[in-house]
N, C-alpha and C positions, 0 to 999 in steps of 0.2 A: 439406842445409840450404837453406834460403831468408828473400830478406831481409824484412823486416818491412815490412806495410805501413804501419804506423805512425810508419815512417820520412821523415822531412823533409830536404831539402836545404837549406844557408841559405846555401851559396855558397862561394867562394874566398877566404878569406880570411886574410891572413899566410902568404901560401905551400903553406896546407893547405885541403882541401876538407873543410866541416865540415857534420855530420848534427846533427840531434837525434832521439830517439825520446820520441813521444807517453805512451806508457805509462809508461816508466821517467824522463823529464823527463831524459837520461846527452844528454850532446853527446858526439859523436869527433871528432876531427879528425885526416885523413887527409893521408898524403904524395900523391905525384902517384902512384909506385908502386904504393901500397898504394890508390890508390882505383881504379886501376885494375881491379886481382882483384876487387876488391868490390863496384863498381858493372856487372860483368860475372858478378858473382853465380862466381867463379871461385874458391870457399870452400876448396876442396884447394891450389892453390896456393897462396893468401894464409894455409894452416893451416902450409905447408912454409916459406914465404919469411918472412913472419910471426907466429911461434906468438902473442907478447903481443897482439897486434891482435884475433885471432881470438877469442884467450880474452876478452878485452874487450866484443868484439863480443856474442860468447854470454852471457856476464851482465849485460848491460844492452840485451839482448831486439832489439837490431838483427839479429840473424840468429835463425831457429826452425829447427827439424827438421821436414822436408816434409811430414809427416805428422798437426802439430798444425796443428788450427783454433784461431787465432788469435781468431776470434768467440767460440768456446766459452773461451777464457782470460779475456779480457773479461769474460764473463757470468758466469763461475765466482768471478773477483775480485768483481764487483759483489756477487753473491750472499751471497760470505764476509764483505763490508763490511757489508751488511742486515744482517747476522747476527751482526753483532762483539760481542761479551761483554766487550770488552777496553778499549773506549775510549767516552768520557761528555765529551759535551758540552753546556752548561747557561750560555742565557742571560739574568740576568738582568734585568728591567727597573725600576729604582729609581723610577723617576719620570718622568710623560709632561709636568713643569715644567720649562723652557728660561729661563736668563737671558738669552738671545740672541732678536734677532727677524730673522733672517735671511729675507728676505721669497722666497728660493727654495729654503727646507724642506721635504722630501719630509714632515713630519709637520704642516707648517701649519698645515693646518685642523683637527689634530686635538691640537693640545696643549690638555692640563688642567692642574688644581693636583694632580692625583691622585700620589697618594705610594703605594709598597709600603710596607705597615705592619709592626710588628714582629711582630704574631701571624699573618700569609698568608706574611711571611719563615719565621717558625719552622715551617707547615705544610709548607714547599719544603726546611729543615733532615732534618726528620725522614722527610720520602719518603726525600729522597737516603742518608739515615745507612744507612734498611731496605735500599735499593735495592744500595749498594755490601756491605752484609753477604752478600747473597745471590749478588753477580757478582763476579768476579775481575779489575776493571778496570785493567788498567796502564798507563793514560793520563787524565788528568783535563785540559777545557780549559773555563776558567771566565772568563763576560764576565759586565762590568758597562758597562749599557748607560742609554740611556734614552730622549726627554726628556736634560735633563743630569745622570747618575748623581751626580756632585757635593754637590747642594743636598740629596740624601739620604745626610747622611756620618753619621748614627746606624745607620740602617738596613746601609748596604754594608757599617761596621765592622762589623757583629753577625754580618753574612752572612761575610764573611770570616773571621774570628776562628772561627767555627762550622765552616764549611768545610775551613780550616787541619786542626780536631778532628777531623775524620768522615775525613778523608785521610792523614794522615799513618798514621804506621806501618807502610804495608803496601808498601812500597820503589816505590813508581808514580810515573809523571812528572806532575807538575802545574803548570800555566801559568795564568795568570791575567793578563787583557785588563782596560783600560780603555777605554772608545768616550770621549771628552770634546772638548770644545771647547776645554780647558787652562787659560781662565780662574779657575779655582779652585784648581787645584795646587798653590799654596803651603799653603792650609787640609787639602787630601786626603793631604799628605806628614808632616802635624804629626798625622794620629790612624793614616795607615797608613806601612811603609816602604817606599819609592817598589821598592825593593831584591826584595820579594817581589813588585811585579807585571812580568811578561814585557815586555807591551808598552804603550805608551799609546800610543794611535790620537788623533790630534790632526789638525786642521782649519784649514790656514788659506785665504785667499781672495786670496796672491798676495804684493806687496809692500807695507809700510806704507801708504800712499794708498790701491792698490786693496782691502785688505783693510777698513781703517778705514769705507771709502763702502760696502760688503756686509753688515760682519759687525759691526754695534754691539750694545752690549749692550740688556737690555731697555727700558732709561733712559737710551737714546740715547749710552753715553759709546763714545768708541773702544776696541779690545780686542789690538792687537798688539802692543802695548811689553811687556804685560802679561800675555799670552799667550808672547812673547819671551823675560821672565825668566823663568818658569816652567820653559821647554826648560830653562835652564843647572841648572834645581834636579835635574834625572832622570838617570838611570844612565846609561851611554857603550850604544849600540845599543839602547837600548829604545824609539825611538820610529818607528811609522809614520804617517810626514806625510802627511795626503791635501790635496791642492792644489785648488781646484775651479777648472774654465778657464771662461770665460763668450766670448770671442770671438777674431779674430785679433791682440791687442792683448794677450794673455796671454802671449804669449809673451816680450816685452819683462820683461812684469811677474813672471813665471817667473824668469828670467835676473837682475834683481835681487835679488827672493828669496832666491835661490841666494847669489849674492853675500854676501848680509845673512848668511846662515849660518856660511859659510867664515868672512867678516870675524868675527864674533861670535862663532866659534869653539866654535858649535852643532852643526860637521858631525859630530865624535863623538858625538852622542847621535841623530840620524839612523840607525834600520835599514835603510829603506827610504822610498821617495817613489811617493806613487801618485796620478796626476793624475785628475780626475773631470768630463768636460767638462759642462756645462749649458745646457741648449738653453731658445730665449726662454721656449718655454714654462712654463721654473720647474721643472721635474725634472731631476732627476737620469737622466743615459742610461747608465749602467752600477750604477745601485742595482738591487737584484733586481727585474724584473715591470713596471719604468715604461715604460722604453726599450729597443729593441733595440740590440744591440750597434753591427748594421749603421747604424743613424742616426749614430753618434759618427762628428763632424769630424774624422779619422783625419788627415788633413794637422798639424790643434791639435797632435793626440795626438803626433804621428811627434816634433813639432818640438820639445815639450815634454822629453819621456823623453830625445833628441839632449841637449838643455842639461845636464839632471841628467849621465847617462853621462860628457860631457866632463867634468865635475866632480869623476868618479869618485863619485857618489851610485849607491844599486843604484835600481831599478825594480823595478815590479809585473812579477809573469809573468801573462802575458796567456793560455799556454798550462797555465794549473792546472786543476786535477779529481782527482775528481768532488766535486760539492756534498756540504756534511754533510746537509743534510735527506735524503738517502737512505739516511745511518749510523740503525742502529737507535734509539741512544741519545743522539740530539740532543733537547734541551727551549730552549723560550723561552718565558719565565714573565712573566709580565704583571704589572702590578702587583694586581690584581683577582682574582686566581689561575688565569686560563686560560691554558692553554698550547698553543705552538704549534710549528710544526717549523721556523721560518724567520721570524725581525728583520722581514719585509719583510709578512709577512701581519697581524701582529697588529691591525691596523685594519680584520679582514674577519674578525670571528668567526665565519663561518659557517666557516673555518678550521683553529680550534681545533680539536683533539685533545681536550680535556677540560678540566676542573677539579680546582686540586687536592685540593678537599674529597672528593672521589668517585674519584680519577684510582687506575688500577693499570696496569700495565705497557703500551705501548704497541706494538703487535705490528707488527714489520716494513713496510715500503715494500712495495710491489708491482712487480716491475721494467713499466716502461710499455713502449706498444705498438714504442716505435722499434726494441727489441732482436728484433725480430723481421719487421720489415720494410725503410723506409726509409735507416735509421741503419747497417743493418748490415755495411757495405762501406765505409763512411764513413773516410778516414785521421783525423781528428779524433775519433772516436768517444770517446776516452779523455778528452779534456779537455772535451769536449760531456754527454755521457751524457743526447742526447735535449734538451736547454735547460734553462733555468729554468723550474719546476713552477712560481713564482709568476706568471713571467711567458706560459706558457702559461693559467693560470688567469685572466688579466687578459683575453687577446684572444680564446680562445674558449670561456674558461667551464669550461675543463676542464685541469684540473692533468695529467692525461698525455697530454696531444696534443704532439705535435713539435714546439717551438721552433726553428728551424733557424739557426746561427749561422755554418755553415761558411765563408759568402763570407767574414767578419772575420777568423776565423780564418786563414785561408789566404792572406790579405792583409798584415792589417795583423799579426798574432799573429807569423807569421815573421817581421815587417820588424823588429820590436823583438827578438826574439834575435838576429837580424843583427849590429843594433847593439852588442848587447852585446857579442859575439864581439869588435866593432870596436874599441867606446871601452871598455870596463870591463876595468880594472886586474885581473891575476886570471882572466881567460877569463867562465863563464858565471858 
């Protein structure tokens, strides 16, 4: 046996020395004894002294048999992923119209009044209905996106309700995403039940004040009382809160935030909290293809996810992979009918993938150049797989050239399971 190099160290902590492994996302956490064998690669003793450890270790890829490449497992996974017949993901876009004029919107300059209509919805119905007859899919994961998917509540019910039809039956998991700003929630829970959607992905900009002076609506009025009630109307763990940080002053305003929740007795409807810093220049630095990872204010970030944690809030993993736009059957349907393999391109038609008037099956990714050079020694390789194809496409024009993220990764991506080890109730 040998150990994995995809293995991480995140430190001592509560007495035990704890790993994570990149491919399987499994932490251990080891006694002083037992890390001793292990970090001396000492696998017979630690098989005699500790059998559970060991057997632990082996299914959850911290130890291999000397003899497998590890690279070739990787590539064999990726491959099998290109090739899944099993799992469909499909996002759609209701509407590039915003009741929000958040003045550091990555879609700014590109919102319309354009609406997905009912007959390019029903062309996106009947793919999918042909589409799932033909494939064995046992996994469905279905967003509604926009613009503010909201203000299109004819169109999403038709698409849901349809959806519902074309899915059901055939014993498969299906999940269904909200992207929204929350504003509207009260009108989207009176034609759907809040019950059948997974998650609501929800936006705010901090604590009352800071949020009120970022996030007004399009006629100027304030939006977090109202966005506040909303939370109490949704299911206990259905929402992901993304927070956006703007400077060293967020942190304060995080912190009461947080506060406001607990008090409010919002923290049950909290899944998870995921902070989004934003740099002067008005983008987003961890939206796909804008910003490098490496630009984020990691000190913001460190101090942020700290606050949530003590609160006992979960956090983003900062160490996930690999992207769906490398799963075969990823779509993001525009409202116009072109589709694309990724939220973050669709304002770069050169793009698309196709049309749905013409569109038939989309044939697999190409695994890019990194699996066979740069990348391929890489301990992050698993949660990397090469960067963001949008954001490769952004700085040199070419969707498989190497994004490289590892310094982040290896920085700040460990610091925050640290944390978690630390402060979260629960372990990881």
């Amino acid at each position: 046996m040998k150990p994995s190099r995809y293995n991480h160290y995140l430190g001592f902590i509560n007495k035990k020395h704890v790993y994570i492994n990149g491919l399987s996302r499994k932490t251990v956490k080891l006694t002083p004894d037992e890390d001793k064998l292990f970090s001396s690669s000492n696998f017979q003793a630690l098989k005699d002294s500790f059998p559970d450890v060991i057997n632990y270790l082996k299914q959850y890829g911290f130890i291999y048999p000397k003899a497998l490449d590890q690279f070739v497992l990787i590539e064999n996974y990726l491959k099998s992923m290109q090739r899944n017949q099993m799992y469909l993901s499909a996002t759609f876009i209701l509407t590039r119209q915003c009741n929000f004029k958040c003045t550091y919107c990555i879609q700014g300059l590109n919102k319309t009044n354009s609406h997905l209509t009912f007959e390019t919805a029903d062309k996106y119905i009947k793919y999918f209905k042909n589409l799932i007859k033909s494939h064995p899919f046992e996994k469905f994961l279905i967003t509604y996106y926009g613009g503010e998917p909201t203000l299109n509540l004819p169109v999403l019910k038709f698409l849901h309700t349809e959806l519902n039809k074309i899915t059901s039956g055939n014993n498969s998991e299906i999940s269904y995403s909200l992207i929204t700003n929350g504003y509207l929630l009260d009108k989207f829970i009176k034609e759907i039940d809040p019950s059948e959607i997974s998650e609501f992905i929800i936006t705010l900009d901090g604590d009352k004040k800071n949020h009120n002076e970022r996030r007004k609506t399009a006629d100027n009025k304030p939006s977090f009382h109202r966005i506040m009630n909303n939370l109490s109307l949704l299911p206990e763990q259905s929402v992901i809160l993304n927070v956006n940080l703007f400077n060293k002053d967020s942190v304060s305003s995080v912190i009461k935030l947080l506060d406001i929740l607990v008090e409010n007795n919002l923290k049950k409807q909290i899944k998870e909290i995921h902070f989004k810093p934003i740099l002067n220049n008005g983008k987003f630095c961890d939206y796909p293809g804008i910003i490098d990872y490496s630009d984020i204010n990691q000190d913001l970030l460190y101090d942020c996810n700290k606050e949530a944690l003590l609160k006992d809030f979960r956090v983003k993993e900062y160490l996930g992979g690999p992207c769906e736009y490398l799963y075969k059957h990823t779509y993001v349907l525009d409202v116009n009918g072109d589709i694309y393999k990724c939220p973050a391109m669709i304002d770069s038609p050169e793009l698309s993938i196709g049309n749905i008037s013409t569109f038939s099956e989309y044939p697999e990714s190409e695994l890019n150049s990194c699996f066979k050079n740069e990348c391929r020694n890489c301990p992050f390789l698993p949660t990397c797989y090469g960067g963001c194809r949008f954001s490769s496409y952004l700085k040199f024009g070419d969707p498989d050239k190497v994004n490289c993220e590892v310094g982040f990764f290896n920085t700040f991506g460990l610091k925050i399971e640290q944390l978690k080890q630390i402060y979260l109730k629960g372990g990881d």
